[in-house]
Backbone bond lengths (Angstrom), bond angles and torsions (degrees), N, CA, C in turn:
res aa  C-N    CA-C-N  psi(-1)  N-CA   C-N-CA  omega(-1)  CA-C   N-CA-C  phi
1 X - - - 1.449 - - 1.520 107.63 -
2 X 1.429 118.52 151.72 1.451 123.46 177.19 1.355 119.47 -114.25
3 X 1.520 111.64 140.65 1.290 98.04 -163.74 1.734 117.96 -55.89
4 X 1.501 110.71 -162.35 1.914 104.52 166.29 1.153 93.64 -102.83
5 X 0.969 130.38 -14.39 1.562 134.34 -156.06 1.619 112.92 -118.93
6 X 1.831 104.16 94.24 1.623 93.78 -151.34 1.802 112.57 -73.06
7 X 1.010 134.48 15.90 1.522 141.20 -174.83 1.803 102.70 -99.53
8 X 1.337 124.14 -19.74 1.694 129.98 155.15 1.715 112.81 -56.05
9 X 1.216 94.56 157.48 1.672 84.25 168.73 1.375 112.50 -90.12
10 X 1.346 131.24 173.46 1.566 112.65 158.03 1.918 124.52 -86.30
11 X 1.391 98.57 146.57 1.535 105.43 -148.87 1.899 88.85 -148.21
12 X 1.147 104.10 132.22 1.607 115.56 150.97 1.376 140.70 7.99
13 X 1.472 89.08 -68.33 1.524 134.12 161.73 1.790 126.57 -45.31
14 X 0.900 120.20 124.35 1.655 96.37 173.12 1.639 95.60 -89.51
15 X 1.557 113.73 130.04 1.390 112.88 164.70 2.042 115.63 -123.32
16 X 1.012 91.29 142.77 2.252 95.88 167.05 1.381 91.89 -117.58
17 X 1.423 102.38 151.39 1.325 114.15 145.99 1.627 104.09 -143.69
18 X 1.345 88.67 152.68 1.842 104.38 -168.21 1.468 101.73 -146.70
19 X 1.111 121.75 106.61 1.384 137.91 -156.24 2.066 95.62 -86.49
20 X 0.893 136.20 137.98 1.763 144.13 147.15 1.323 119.64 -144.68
21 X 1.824 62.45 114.61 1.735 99.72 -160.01 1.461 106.33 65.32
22 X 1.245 101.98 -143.29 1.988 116.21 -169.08 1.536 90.30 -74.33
23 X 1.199 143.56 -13.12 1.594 118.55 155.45 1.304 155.01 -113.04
24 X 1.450 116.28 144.84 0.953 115.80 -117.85 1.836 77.71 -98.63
25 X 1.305 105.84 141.03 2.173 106.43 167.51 1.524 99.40 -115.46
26 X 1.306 125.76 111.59 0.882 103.93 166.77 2.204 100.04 -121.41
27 X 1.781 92.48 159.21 1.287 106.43 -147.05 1.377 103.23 -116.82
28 X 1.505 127.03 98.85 1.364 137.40 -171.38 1.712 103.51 -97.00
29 X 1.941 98.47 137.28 1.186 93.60 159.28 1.775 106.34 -153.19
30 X 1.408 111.41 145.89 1.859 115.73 175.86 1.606 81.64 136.56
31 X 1.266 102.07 -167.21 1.191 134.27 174.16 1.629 122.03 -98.15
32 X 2.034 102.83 111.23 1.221 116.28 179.09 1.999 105.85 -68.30
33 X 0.831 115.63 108.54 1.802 108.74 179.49 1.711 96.71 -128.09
34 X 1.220 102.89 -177.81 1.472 105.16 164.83 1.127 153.61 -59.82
35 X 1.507 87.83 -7.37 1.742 111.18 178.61 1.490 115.61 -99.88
36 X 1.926 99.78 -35.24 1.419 77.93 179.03 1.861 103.01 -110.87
37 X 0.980 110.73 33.48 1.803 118.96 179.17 1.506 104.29 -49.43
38 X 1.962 104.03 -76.48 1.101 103.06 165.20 1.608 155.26 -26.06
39 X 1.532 81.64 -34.92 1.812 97.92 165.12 1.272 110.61 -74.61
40 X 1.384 120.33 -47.05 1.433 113.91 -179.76 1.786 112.60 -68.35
41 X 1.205 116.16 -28.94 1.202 107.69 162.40 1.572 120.49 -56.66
42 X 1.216 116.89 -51.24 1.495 108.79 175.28 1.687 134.49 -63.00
43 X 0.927 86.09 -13.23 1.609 109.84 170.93 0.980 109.63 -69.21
44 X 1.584 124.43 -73.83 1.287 146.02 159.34 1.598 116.71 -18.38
45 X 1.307 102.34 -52.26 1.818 119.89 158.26 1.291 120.43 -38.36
46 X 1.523 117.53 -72.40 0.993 137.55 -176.84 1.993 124.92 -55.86
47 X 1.648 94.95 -29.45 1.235 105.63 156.19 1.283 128.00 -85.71
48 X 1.441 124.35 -16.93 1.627 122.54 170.03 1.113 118.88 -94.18
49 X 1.633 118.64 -0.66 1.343 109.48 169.86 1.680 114.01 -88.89
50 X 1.354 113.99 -7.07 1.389 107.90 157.34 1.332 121.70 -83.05
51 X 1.572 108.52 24.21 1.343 99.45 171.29 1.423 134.51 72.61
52 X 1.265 122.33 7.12 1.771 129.78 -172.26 1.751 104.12 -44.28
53 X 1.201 103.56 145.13 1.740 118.74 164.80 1.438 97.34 -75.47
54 X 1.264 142.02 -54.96 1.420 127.32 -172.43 1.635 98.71 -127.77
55 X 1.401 125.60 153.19 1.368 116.50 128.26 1.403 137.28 -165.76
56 X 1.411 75.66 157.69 1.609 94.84 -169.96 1.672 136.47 -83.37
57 X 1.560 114.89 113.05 0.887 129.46 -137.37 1.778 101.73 -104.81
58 X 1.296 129.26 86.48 1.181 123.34 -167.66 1.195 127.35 -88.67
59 X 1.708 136.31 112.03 1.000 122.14 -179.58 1.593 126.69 -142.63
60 X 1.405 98.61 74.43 1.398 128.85 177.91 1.865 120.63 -69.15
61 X 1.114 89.86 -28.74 1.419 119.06 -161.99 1.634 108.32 -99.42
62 X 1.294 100.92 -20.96 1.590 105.35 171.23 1.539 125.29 -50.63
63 X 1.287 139.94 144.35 1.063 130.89 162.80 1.609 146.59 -90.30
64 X 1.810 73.63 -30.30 1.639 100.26 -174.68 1.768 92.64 -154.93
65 X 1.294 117.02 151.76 1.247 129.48 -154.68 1.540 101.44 -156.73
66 X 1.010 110.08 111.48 1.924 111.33 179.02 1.477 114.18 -110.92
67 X 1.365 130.03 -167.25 1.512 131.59 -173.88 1.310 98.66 -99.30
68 X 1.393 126.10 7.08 1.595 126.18 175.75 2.051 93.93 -82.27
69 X 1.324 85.40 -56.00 1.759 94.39 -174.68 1.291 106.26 -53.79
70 X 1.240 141.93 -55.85 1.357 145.16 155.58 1.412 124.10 -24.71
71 X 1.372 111.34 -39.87 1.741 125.69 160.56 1.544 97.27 -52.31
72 X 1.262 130.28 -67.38 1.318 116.48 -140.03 1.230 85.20 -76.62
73 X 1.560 144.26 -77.49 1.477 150.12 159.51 1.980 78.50 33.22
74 X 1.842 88.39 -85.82 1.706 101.02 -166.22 1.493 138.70 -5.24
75 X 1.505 68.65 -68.22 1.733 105.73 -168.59 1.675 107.45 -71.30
76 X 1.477 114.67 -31.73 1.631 131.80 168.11 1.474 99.92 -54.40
77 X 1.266 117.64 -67.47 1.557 117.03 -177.68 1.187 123.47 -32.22
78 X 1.942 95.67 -68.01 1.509 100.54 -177.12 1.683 119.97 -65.74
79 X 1.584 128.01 32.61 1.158 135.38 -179.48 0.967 109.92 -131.64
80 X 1.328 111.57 -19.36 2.049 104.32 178.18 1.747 95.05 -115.01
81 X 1.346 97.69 176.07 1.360 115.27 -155.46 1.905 87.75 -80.59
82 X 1.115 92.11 175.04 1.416 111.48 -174.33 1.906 109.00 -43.66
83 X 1.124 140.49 155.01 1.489 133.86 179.20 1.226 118.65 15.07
84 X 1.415 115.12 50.87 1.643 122.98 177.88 1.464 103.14 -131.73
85 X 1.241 130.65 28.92 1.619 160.72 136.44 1.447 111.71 -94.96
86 X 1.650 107.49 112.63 1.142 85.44 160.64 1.931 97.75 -142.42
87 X 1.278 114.66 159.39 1.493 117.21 163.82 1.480 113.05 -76.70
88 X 1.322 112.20 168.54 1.404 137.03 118.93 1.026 131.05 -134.95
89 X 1.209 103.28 145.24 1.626 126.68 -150.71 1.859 97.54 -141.36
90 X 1.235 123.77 124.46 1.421 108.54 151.48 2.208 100.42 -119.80
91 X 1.322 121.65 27.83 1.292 109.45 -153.72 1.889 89.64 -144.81
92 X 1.762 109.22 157.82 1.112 78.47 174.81 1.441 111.54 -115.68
93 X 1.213 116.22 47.15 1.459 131.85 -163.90 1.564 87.04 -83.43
94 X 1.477 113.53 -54.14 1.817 116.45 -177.29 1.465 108.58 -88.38
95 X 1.762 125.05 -48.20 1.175 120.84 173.70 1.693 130.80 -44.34
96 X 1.634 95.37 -41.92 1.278 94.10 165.81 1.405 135.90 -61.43
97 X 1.288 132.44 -36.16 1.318 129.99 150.92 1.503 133.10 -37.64
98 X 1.774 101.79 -57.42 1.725 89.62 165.55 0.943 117.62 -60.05
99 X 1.752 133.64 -36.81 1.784 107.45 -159.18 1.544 86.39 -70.71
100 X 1.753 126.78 -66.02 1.340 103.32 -151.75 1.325 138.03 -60.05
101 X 1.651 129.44 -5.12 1.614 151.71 149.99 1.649 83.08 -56.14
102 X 1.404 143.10 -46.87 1.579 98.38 -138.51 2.019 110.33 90.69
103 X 0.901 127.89 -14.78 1.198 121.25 177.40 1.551 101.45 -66.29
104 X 1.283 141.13 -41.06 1.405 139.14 -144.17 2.053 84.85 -71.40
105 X 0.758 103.65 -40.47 1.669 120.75 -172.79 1.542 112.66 -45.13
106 X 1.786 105.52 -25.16 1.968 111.90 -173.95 1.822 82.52 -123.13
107 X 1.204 124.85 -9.69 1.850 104.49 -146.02 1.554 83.89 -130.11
108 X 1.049 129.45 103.28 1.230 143.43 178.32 1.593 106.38 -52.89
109 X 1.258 134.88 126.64 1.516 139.41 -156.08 1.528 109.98 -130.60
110 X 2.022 119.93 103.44 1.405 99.35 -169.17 1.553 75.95 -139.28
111 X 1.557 98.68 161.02 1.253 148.60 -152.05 1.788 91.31 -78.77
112 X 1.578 124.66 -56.22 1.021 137.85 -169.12 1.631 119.88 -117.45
113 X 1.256 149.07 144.89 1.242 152.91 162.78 1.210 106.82 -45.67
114 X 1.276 122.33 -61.58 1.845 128.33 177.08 1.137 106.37 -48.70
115 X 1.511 144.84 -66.39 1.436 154.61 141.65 2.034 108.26 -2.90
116 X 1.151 100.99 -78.09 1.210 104.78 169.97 1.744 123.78 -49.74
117 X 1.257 119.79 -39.83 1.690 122.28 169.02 1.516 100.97 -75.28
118 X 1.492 151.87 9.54 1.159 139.77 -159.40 1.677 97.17 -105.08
C-alpha cells in the first residue's frame, strides 16, 4: 500500500500525515505486528527528521498493536522534547499496551486528535 501522503515511504500500513503548523498528525491505520513495525518506524523517521515541535501520533484505526509498535512509540519519545509525543487512542487494542508498559506515564494518551493538539 502507498502512503496518501507522497513525502512517507510506502509501507503496509495505510498512513496521512497533515502537518498544523510545526505539528506534525500523523494518521495510522492496519495492523502494527512485526512485520510491519519497522515500517511504521520508518515513517515515524521520516517525520522527525523534519523536525516537528510536537507529534501527534494517531492510532484509532489500528487493529492490532504489538511491543514492536510500542518500541517505535519509545524511541519517538526519547527524540522529541519532553510531552511533544502524544497518542490517540479511543480503543484498547493500542491504549492497552501503553498503560500496561508504563508508556502512558512519558506518551501523553488522548481520546481525540483535537484533544491531543490542545
Amino acid at each position: 500500500m502507498t502512503p496518501s501522503t507522497p513525502e512517507l515511504p510506502a509501507t503496509d500500513l495505510a498512513v496521512t500525515l497533515d502537518w498544523r503548523g510545526r505539528t506534525a498528525v500523523l494518521a495510522v491505520a492496519g495492523e502494527i505486528d512485526l512485520v510491519s513495525a519497522p515500517e511504521f518506524g520508518e515513517v515515524v523517521d521520516v517525520v522527525l527528521a523534519r523536525e516537528p515541535e510536537r507529534l501527534v501520533v494517531d492510532l484509532r484505526e489500528v487493529t492490532f498493536f504489538c511491543s514492536a509498535g510500542l518500541q517505535v512509540l519509545a524511541a519517538a519519545h526519547r527524540r522529541l522534547p519532553e510531552h511533544a509525543l502524544r497518542v490517540v487512542s479511543d480503543s484498547a487494542v493500542t491504549s492497552g499496551p501503553l498503560r500496561t508498559t508504563g508508556l502512558d506515564t512519558w506518551i501523553g494518551v488522548h481520546p481525540t486528535v483535537g484533544e491531543a493538539l490542545e
